[in-house]
VOGU-3710 file (C-alpha; in Angstrom, 3 decimals, decimal comma):
1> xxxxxxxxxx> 3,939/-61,781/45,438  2,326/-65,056/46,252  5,416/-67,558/47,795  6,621/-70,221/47,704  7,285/-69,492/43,642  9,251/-70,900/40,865  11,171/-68,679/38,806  12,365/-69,458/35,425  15,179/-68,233/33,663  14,792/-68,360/29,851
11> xxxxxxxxxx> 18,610/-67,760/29,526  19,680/-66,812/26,028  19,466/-70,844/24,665  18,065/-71,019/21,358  14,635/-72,429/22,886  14,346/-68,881/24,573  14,125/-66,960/21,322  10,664/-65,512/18,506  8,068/-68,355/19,025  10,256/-71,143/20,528
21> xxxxxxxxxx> 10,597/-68,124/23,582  6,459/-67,415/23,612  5,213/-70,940/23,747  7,765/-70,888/27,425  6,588/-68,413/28,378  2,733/-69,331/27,911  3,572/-72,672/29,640  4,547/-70,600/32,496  1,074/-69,060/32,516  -0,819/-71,693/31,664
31> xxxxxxxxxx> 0,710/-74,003/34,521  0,119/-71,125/37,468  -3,362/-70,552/35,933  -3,589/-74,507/36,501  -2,033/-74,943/39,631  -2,557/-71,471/41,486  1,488/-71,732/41,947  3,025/-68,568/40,893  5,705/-68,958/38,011  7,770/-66,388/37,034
41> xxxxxxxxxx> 9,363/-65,936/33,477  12,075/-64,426/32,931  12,763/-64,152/29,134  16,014/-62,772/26,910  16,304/-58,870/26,848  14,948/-58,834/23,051  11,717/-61,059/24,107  11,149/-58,832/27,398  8,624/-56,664/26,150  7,064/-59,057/23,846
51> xxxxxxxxxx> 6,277/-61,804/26,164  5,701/-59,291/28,822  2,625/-58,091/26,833  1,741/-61,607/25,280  1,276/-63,829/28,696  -0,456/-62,462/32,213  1,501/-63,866/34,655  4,696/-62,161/35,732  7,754/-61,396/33,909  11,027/-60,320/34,772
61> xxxxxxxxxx> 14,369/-59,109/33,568  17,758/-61,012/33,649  19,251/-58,034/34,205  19,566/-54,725/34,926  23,088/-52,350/34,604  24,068/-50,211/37,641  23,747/-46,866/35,320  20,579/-44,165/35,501  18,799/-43,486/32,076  20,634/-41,452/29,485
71> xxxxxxxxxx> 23,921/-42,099/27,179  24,405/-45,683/28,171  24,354/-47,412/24,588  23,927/-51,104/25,286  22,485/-50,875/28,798  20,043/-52,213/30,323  17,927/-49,706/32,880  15,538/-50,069/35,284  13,063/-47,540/33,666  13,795/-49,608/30,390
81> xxxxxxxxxx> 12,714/-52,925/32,235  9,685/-51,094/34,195  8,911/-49,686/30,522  8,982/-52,833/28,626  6,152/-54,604/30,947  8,794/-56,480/33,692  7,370/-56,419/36,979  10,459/-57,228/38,606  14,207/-58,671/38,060  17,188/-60,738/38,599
91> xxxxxxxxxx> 20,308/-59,491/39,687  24,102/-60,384/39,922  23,498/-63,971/38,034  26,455/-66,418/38,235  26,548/-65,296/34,096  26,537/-61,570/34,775  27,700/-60,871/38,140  28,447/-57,476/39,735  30,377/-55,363/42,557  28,460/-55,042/45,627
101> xxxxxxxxxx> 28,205/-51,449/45,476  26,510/-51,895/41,868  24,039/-54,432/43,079  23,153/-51,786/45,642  22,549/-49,057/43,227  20,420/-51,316/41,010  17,891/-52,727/44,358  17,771/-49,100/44,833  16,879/-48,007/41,485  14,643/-50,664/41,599
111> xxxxxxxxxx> 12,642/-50,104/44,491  12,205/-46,571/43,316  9,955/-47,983/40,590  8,368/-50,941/42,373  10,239/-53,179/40,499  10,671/-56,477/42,386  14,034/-57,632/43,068  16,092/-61,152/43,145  19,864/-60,775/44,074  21,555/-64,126/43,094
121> xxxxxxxxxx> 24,204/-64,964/45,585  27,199/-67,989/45,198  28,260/-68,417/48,821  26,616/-67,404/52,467  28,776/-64,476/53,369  27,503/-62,992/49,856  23,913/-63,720/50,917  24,364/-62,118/54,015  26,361/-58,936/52,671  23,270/-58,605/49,783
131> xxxxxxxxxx> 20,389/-58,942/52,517  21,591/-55,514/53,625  20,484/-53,886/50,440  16,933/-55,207/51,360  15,717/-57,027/47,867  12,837/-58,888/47,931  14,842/-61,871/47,216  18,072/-63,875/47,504  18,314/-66,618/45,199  21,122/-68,847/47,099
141> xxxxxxxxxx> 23,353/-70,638/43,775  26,519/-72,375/44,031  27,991/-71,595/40,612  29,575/-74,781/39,934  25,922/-76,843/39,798  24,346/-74,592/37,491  23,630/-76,277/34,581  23,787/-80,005/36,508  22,072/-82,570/37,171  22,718/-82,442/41,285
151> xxxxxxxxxx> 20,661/-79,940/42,749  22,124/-77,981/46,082  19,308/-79,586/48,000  21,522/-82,701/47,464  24,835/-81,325/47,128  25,063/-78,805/49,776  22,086/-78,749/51,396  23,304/-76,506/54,407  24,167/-73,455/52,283  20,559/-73,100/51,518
161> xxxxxxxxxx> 19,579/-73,589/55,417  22,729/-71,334/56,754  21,555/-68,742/54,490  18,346/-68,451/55,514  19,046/-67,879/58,790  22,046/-65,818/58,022  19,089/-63,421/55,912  16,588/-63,457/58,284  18,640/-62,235/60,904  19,785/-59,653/58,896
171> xxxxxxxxxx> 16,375/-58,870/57,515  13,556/-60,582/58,012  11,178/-59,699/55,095  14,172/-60,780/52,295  12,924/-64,163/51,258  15,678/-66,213/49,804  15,227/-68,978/46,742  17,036/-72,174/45,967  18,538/-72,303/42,978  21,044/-74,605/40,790
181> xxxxxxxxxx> 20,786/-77,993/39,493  17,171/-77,877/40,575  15,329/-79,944/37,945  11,789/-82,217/39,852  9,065/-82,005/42,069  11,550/-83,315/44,878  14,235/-81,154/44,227  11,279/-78,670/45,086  10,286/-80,070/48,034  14,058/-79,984/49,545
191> xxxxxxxxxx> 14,484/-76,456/49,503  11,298/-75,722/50,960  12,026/-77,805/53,869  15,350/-75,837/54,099  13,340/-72,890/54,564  13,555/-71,383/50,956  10,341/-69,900/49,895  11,103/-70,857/45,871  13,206/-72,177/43,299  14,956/-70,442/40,553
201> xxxxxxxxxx> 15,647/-72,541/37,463  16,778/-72,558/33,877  17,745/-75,366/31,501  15,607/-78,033/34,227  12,260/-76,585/32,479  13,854/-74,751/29,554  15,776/-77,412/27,313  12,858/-79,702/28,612  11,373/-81,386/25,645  7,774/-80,896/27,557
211> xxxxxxxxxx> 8,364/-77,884/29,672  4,771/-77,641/30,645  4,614/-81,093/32,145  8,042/-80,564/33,508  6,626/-77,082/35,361  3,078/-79,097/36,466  5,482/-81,526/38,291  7,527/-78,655/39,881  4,831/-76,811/40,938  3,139/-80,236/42,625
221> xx> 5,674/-80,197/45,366  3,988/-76,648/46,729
//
């Protein structure tokens, strides 16, 4: 997948749901179509398939449970995601977080069905403890800006730098995102220079009241 990238998380706010959660995630398309930048969306688990079949960019999961297919009522699987049209997906969010062992099990689940896969990660031992499982990603995200209106570019710029190299020497193909109070074009531009190869975001492009101008502006800073 083409990096540096932005990836959006749709959340479950009210803008993420029926039409409100389709004209997001066509916004996302239509601004990579625009731009050439590649923007992922990552919609609720009852739009996944939907929007996974409606827009041609990529989609992702939020989530995906540490349990193989069969009586898991509730779950989310790995086969369902693959199944639904997801080409990839997040894992251990600040809102859903899970025992190392599990986020193991799910990268490797994962990986089985060329799934692409983002660990979230809250501090820079955790980065460097998930970078063993070999995702494709590490989205670096202090839990307490999530949601704010100071990005960790600002805020604590040296997380994102420390756990770059903390990933890379661990293993160098794991690319690792900035994430968290990440809202502009500068914002952007930060975590790139920290080394970060892409931004995961939420409520900076989702409870935008333009979120395709908001997105054109992100996606001007790479």
């Amino acid at each position: 997948m083409d990096t540096p990238l932005i990836v959006v998380n749709f959340k479950a706010y009210e803008e993420s749901d029926g039409e409100r959660g389709i004209s997001l995630a066509r916004a996302c398309e239509q601004v990579s179509e625009e731009t050439g930048v590649a923007i992922i969306a990552c919609p609720t688990p009852a739009m996944l398939g939907r929007i996974a079949h409606e827009i041609a960019s990529p989609v992702w999961s939020q989530h995906v449970d540490a349990v193989a297919p069969g009586g898991q009522t509730g779950h989310v699987t790995a086969q369902s995601v693959r199944d639904a049209g997801a080409l990839g997906t997040i894992i251990n969010h600040s809102e859903r977080r899970m025992r190392l062992a599990d986020i193991g099990f799910v990268v490797d689940a994962c990986k089985a069905l060329e799934l692409v896969t983002c660990v979230c990660t809250n501090t820079v031992d955790v980065s460097r403890a998930a970078a063993a499982f070999s995702p494709d990603y590490i989205a670096i995200e202090p839990p307490e800006l999530i949601g704010g209106d100071i990005s960790v570019t600002t805020a604590d710029p040296g997380i994102v730098s420390k756990t770059v190299e903390l990933v890379e020497a661990v293993d160098p193909s794991v690319d690792v995102l900035c994430g968290a109070g990440v809202k502009n074009a500068n914002d952007v531009s930060k975590a790139i220079e920290l080394g970060a190869r892409g931004v995961l975001l939420a409520s900076g492009v989702v409870k935008s009241p333009d979120p395709k101008r908001t997105l054109t502006d992100l996606a001007s800073a790479i």
